[in-house]
N, C-alpha and C positions, 0 to 999 in steps of 0.2 A: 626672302622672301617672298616672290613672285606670286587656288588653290588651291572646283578640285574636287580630285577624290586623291588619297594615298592608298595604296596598296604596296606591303612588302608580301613579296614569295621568296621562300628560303626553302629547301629540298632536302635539308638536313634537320635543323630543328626550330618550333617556333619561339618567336621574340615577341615582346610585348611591344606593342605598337603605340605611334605618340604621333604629333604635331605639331603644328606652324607659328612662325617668328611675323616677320613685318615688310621688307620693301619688296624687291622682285621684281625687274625688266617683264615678269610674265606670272606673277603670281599674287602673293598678299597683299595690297595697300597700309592695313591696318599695321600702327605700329604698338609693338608691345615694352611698355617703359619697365624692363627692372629694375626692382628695389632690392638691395643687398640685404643679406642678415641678420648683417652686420651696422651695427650703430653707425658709421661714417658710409660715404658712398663711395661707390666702384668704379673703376674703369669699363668701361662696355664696348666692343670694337665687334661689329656684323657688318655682312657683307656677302655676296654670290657671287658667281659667275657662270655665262650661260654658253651654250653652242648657238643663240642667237644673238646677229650680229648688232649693238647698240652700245651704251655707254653703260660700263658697267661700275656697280656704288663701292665704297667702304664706307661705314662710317661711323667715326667717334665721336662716343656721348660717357656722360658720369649719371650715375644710378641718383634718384634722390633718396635722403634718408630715408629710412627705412619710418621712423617714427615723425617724419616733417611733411609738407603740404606742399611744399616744390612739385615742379614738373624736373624730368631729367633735360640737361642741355648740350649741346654740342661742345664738344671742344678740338683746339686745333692741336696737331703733332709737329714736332720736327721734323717728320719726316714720315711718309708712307711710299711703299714698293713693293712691287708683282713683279717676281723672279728675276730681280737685282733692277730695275726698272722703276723710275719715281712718278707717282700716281700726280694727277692735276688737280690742285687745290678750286674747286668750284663755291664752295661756302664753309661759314664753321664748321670745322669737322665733318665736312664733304668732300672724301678725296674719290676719283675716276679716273678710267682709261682712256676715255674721248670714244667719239660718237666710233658707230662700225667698225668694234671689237666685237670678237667671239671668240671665246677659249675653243679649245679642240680636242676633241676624242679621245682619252688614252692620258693625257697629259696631266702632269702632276702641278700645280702651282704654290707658289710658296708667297706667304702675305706676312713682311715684314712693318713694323712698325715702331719707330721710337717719340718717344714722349716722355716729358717730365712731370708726369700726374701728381707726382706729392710734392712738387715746386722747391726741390733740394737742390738744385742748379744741376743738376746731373738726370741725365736722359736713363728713363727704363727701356727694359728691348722686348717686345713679345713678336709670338710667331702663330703661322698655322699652316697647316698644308690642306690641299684638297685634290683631289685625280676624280676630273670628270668623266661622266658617265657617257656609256656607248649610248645612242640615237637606239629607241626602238620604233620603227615606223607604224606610223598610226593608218592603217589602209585602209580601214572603215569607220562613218560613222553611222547610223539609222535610229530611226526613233523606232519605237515597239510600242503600240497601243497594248494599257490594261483592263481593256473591257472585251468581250468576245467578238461582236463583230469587227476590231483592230481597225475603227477605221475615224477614230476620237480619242478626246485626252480622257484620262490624262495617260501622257507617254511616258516612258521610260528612254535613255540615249543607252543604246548599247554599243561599245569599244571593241573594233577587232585587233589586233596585233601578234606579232607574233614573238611571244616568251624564248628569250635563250637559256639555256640551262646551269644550272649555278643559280648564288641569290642575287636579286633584282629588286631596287627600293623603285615603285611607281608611286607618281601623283599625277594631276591634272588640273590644267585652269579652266574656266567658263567663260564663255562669253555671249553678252546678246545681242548682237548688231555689231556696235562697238562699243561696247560701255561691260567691262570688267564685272562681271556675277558674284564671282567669288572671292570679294575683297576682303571679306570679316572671316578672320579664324571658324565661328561658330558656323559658314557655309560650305568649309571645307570636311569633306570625309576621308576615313580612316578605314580600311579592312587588310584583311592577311590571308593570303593563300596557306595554307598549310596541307592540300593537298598533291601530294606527293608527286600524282599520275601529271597535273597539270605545268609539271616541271618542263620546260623546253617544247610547250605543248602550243599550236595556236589556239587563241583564246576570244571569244566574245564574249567581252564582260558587260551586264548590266551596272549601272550605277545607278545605286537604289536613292542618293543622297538630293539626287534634283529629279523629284517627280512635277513633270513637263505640263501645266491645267495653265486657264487663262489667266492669272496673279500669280506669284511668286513675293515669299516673303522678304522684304526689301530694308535699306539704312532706316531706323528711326521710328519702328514703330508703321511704317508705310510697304504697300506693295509695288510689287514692278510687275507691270501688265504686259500680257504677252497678245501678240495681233499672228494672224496667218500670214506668213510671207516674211515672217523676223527670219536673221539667221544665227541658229548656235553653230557655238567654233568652240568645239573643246583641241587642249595644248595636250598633249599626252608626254609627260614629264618622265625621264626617267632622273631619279635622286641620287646625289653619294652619297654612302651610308651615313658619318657624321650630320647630315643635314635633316637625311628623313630623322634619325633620332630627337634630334634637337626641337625639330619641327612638332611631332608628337606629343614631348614632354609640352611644349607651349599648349598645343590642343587640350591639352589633362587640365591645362592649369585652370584655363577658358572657360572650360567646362565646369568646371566649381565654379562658376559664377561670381570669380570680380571684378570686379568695375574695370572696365573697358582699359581705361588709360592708368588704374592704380599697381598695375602689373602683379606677378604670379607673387602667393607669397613666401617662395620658397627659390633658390636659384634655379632656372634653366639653364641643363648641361649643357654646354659648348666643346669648341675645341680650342680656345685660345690658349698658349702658355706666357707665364710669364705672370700667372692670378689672374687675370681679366676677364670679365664674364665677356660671353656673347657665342657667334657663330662664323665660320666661316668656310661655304658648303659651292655646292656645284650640281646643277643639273645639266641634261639633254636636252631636247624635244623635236617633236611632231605633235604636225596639226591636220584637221578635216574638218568642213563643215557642212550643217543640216539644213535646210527651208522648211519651217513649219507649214503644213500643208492646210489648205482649207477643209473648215470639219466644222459639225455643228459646235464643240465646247469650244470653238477661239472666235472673238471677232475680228472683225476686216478694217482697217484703217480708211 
């Protein structure tokens, strides 16, 4: 979980559209604790993998009950691997690739995992696969003034790129300077092309979800103040499909309004097998960035 705006376009028909989980080399910080349904708690194993090159996560945790006051915790496996290859044990239930990795375009990867979660002296086996996403290059970014003379906030970032044809799961991270915008699920946005014509078409999209004024709603009840001369850096994310879904469903959940840390109350879909809730997804990206300009609505540091 790396977040953003999401957009899926699909040229055939539309899909209900969802959201976001928790870590991410380039997207969420916030992590989302599932509670299972179910009276006892779950196995949980999420995880991504990016086309940028860093340390990329797994990591197993157990759901707290559903009806108890636990937080969810880590726990360790026998054994975690990416495509027959044993992942680096960094903390409880924190297994990695090591620094500058980057999956690759086209390629399918397979996340094995065994562990003895119900402590019967015998290892359970889950799996999951993911085929990362082609790179769509982000070739522009520009800010668009919403007042007439276009020459004050508050702005809008408009996205250029260009659309292949076929269906395409888009998101994107924020950033301002260097400090991560959109680390809360409820900063990230969601929309769906569903027309038709803009199938394979280049595209400058507004995102309506970070309108650009001197404060921005920020962690805690606080704002984040913006000065002339910041610069945003939006990631332009392209998703595989199990992820954007995943990611979605998290968003809906968010969205009903609970508490932060007491997680959805219902499972978010994953693709684990083997019972275990969670995720295990793959994006692209490209990036560009803006220099807010001097104008009367921003101050000057």
């Amino acid at each position: 979980m790396e977040f953003q705006f999401l957009t899926m376009k699909n040229n055939r028909t539309a899909i209900p559209v969802w959201l976001l989980l928790l870590l991410l080399a380039a997207g969420c910080t916030e992590p989302i604790a599932l509670r299972s349904d179910d009276m006892e708690p779950r196995l949980v194993i999420t995880g991504t993998l990016s086309t940028n090159p860093g340390n990329q996560i797994i990591e197993i945790s157990s759901t707290a009950p559903y009806f108890g006051s636990e937080l969810p915790v880590n726990i360790d496996a026998s054994e975690v691997s990416l495509n027959g290859e044993s992942l680096r044990r960094d903390a409880p239930g924190i297994y990695s690739t090591g620094e500058n990795y980057s999956a690759q375009q086209g390629e399918t990867y397979l996340l094995e995992v065994w562990i003895d979660y119900n402590r019967d002296g015998k290892d359970e086996y889950y799996t999951a696969t993911t085929t990362i996403p082609y790179i769509h290059t982000l070739e522009s970014l520009v800010l668009r003034s919403l007042i007439p003379s276009g020459a004050d906030t508050p702005f809008l970032l408009v996205a250029s790129f260009q659309d292949t044809p076929g269906e395409d799961y888009y998101g994107g991270a924020l950033w301002i300077n260097d400090v991560l915008y959109s680390n809360r699920i409820l900063r990230y946005y969601i929309h769906m092309f569903n027309d038709y014509s803009q199938d394979g078409e280049f595209l400058r999209y507004p995102i309506p979800e970070w309108i650009i004024t001197k404060s921005l709603v920020w962690d805690n009840g606080t704002t984040y103040d913006l000065y002339a001369g910041d610069v945003l850096t939006l990631e332009l994310q392209t998703l595989s499909k199990e992820y954007y879904l995943f990611l979605g469903e998290a968003k809906i959940e968010k969205n009903q309004q609970f508490p932060l840390f007491s997680g959805p109350r219902g499972n978010v879909t994953g693709n684990i097998t083997g019972g275990a809730l969670g995720i295990f997804g793959s994006f692209a990206s490209s990036r560009k960035s803006v220099t807010l300009p001097e104008c009367p609505g921003l101050p000057s540091r």
